[in-house]
Every structure is written in structure tokens, then in C-alpha cells.
C-alpha positions in Angstrom: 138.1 -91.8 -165.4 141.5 -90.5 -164.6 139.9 -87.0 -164.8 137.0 -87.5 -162.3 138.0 -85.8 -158.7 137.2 -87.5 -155.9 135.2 -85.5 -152.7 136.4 -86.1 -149.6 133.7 -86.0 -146.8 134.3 -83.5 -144.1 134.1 -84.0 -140.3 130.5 -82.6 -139.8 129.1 -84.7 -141.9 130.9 -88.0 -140.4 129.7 -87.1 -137.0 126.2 -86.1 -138.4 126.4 -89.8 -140.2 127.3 -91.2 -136.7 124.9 -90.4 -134.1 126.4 -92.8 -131.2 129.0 -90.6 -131.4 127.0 -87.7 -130.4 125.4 -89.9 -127.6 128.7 -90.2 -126.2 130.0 -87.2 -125.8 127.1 -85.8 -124.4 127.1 -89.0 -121.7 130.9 -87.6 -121.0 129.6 -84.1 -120.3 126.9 -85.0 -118.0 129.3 -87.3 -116.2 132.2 -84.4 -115.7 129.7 -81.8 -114.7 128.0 -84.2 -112.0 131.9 -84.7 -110.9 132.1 -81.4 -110.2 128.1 -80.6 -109.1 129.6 -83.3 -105.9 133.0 -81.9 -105.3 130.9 -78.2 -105.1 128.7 -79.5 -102.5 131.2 -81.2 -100.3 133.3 -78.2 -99.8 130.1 -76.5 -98.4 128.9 -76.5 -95.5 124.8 -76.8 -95.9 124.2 -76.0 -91.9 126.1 -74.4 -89.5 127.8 -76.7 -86.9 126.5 -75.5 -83.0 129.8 -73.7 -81.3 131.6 -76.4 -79.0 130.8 -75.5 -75.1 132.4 -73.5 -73.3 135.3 -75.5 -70.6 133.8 -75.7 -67.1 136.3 -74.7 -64.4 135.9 -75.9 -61.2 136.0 -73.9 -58.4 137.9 -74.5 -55.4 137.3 -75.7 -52.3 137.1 -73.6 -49.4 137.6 -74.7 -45.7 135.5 -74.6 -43.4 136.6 -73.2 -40.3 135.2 -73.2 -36.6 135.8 -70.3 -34.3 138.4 -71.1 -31.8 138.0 -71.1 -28.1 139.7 -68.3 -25.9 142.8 -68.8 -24.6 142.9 -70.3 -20.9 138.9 -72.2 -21.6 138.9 -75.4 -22.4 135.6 -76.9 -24.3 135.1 -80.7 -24.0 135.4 -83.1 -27.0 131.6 -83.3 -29.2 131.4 -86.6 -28.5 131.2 -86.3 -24.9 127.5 -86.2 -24.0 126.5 -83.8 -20.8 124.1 -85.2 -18.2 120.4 -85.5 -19.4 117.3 -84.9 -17.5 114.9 -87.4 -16.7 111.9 -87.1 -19.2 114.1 -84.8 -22.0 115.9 -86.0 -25.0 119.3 -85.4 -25.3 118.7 -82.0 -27.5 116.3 -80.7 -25.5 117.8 -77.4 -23.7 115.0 -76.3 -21.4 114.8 -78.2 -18.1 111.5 -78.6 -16.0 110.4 -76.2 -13.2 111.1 -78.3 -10.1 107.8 -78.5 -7.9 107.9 -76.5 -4.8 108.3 -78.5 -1.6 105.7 -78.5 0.6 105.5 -78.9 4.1 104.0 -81.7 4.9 101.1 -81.6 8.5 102.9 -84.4 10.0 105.9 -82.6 10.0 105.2 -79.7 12.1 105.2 -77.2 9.3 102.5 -75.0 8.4 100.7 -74.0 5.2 101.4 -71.8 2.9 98.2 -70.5 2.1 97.0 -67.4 4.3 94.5 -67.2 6.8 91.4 -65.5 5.6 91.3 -62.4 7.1 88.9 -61.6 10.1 84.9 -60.9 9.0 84.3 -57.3 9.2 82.2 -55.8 12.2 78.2 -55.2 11.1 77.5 -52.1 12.5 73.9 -52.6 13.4 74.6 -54.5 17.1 72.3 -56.7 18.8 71.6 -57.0 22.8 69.7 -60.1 23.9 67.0 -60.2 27.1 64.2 -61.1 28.7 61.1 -59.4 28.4 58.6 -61.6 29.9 58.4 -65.6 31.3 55.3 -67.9 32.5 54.4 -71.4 32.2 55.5 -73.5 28.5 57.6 -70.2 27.5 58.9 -66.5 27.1 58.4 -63.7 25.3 62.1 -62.3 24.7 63.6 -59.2 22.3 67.1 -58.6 20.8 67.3 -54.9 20.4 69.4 -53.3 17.8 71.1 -50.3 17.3 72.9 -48.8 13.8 76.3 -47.2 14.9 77.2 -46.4 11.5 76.6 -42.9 9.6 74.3 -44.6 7.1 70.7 -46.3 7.0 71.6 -50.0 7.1 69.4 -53.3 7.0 69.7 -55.9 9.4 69.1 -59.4 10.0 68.5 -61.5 12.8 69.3 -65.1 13.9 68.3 -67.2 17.2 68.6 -71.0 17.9 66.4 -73.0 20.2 66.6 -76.5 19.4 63.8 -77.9 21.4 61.4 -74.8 21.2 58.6 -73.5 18.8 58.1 -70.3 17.9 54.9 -68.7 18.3 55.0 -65.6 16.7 57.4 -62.7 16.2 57.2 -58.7 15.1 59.5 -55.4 15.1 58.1 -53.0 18.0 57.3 -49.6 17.0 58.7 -50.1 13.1 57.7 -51.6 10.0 57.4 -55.3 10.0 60.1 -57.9 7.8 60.2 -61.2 7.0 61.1 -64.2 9.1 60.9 -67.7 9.5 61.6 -71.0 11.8 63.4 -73.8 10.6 65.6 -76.6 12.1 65.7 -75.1 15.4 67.0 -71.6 13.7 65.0 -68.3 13.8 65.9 -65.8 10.9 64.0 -62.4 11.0 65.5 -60.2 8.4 64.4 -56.2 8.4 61.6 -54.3 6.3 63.7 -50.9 6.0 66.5 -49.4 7.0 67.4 -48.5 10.1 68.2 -45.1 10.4 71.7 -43.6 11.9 72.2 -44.1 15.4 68.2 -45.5 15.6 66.9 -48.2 17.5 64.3 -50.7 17.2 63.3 -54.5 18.7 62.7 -57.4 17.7 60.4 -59.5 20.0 59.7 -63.2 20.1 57.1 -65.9 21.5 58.7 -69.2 22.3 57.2 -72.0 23.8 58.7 -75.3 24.8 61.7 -74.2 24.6 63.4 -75.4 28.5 65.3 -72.0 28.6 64.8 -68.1 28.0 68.8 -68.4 26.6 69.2 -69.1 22.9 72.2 -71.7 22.3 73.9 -68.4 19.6 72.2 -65.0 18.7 73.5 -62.6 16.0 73.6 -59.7 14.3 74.5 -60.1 10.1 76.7 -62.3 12.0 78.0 -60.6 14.8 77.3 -62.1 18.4 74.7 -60.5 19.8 75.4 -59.5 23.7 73.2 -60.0 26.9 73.5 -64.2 26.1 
């Protein structure tokens, strides 16, 4: 018995006889490389941090200045309101046209507007008279002449008030175109009359109390011989 030598078992084979302890360190490794896994991660930065903003500056104020007024003027103060205009509002700038004055009749002025100028001479001219008278009427002409260098048409007017015309023609010339109405005999001309022609116009009146017309003309000229 004394001669038998014992085996001692070697390390390997204890651990390989103990698993538990091969559960353990294994647990111890995980642990201290998770440690450091963390500590890795916190000293990086996963995404980058926007740049701070830039410092505003303010800028500075600047005074506002007013022109001046020359020397030797003197401007009165804002708040002193000028006179206003009846009808305007204080900011209006334009001022109504005053109406012109105008004389008034009772005064003894006179009107502005012009007198309408003088009606121009015909140049056809008219003579009045007499050819014929009996009992109840007349038979009378208003002969006409053209003074100017130019044929020129003519017309004709006669007032009786009381009378009534009979009948009336052009001697020696082509006939017009005539009527009687309200006292008032018109006879206007057929043609022309020639440059420095003449022609007459004759008349039957009856009832009339006088040979003499109350007016005669010529395209409004008096006729003479009334």
C-alpha cells in the first residue's frame, strides 16, 4: 500500500468537472465588454449638434433731421392751424374759383354779353307802290332789283291784317311759290335773279282799308316806297 502513488488531478480537468465555473466567467466577460460597448458609445457623438447662431448686432439709431429755415424767415409752430376755407377740409390746398360778379339791372350796370352784331344787307332790294286802286281793293307791286355780282334768290313778305289776298304772280319771269296766312303774305322766287336784273312782284288785295302794307321786306330788308 505504501508503494501505490497517488495522481493528483490537474486544473483542466477540475474546471472541466465544474461547469458553474465556466458559466461564470463567461457571465464576467459579457459584463466587462458591455462596460466598455457603453463607455465607447458615450464618448461619440452619434449626430452632429446644429452650429449655435450667429450674435445679432443691433444697429444704431440714426436721427432724423428736418431742414432748417433760412436765416432772417421765421415759420410758425405745426400746431398752429392757417385759416380754412369754407366748404375744404383742413388739408385740402386748392381753393375755389370765386364767381364773377355780375352787374346786377337794377344797378345801372350793363351786361356782359355782346350785342349781336347787325343783320347783313340782302342785296336783292325791294320798292313798294301802287299800281292800280278801285272799289273793295288794289292791285299793288314791290319791284326788286339784284345789286350784287351774282344770281341770287329772293323772297318776299307783306302784311295786311284786315285784307285778303286775291291772287299774286311775278311779271315777265318765271313764277314761285307763295302763300297767305295770318295777315302775312310770303312769295318766295322760282329762279334766280340775274346780276343787276329786275323783276315784280304784283298783288290783288281786297278788303284790305289801305293800299299801304303795315311792313314790306326784302330777305328781310325793309322794302322802300311804304
Amino acid at each position: 500500500m505504501s508503494g501505490t502513488r497517488r495522481v493528483r488531478p490537474s486544473p483542466g480537468a477540475a474546471i472541466t468537472s465544474s461547469p458553474w465555473i465556466v458559466v461564470s466567467i463567461g457571465v464576467i466577460v459579457m459584463v466587462v465588454l458591455l462596460v466598455v460597448a457603453l463607455g465607447a458609445v458615450r464618448g461619440r457623438r452619434t449626430f452632429a449638434e446644429p452650429p449655435p447662431p450667429d450674435p445679432t448686432m443691433s444697429l444704431p439709431q440714426v436721427p432724423v433731421t428736418t431742414p432748417s429755415a433760412p436765416v432772417g424767415t421765421s415759420r410758425p409752430p405745426a400746431s398752429a392751424a392757417g385759416p380754412v376755407a369754407p366748404g375744404l377740409s383742413p388739408r385740402s390746398t386748392v381753393l375755389p374759383a370765386r364767381p364773377t360778379p355780375r352787374p346786377s339791372p337794377s344797378a345801372g350796370g350793363t351786361s356782359s354779353r355782346p350785342a349781336p352784331p347787325p343783320p347783313t344787307p340782302s342785296p336783292v332790294t325791294g320798292r313798294y307802290g301802287v299800281v292800280s286802286s278801285f272799289d273793295g281793293g288794289f292791285i299793288g307791286e314791290v319791284r326788286l332789283v339784284n345789286t350784287a355780282g351774282t344770281a341770287r334768290g329772293w323772297t318776299v313778305r307783306l302784311a295786311f291784317p284786315q285784307g285778303r289776298l286775291v291772287t299774286a304772280w311775278v311779271s315777265g319771269a318765271q313764277q314761285g311759290s307763295g302763300g297767305f296766312s295770318d295777315g302775312v303774305f310770303t312769295y318766295r322766287s322760282g329762279v334766280d335773279l340775274a346780276p343787276g336784273a329786275s323783276v315784280a312782284l304784283q298783288f290783288h288785295f281786297e278788303q284790305t282799308g289801305t293800299t299801304r302794307p303795315s311792313s314790306c321786306a326784302v330777305d328781310g330788308a325793309a322794302c322802300s316806297g311804304v
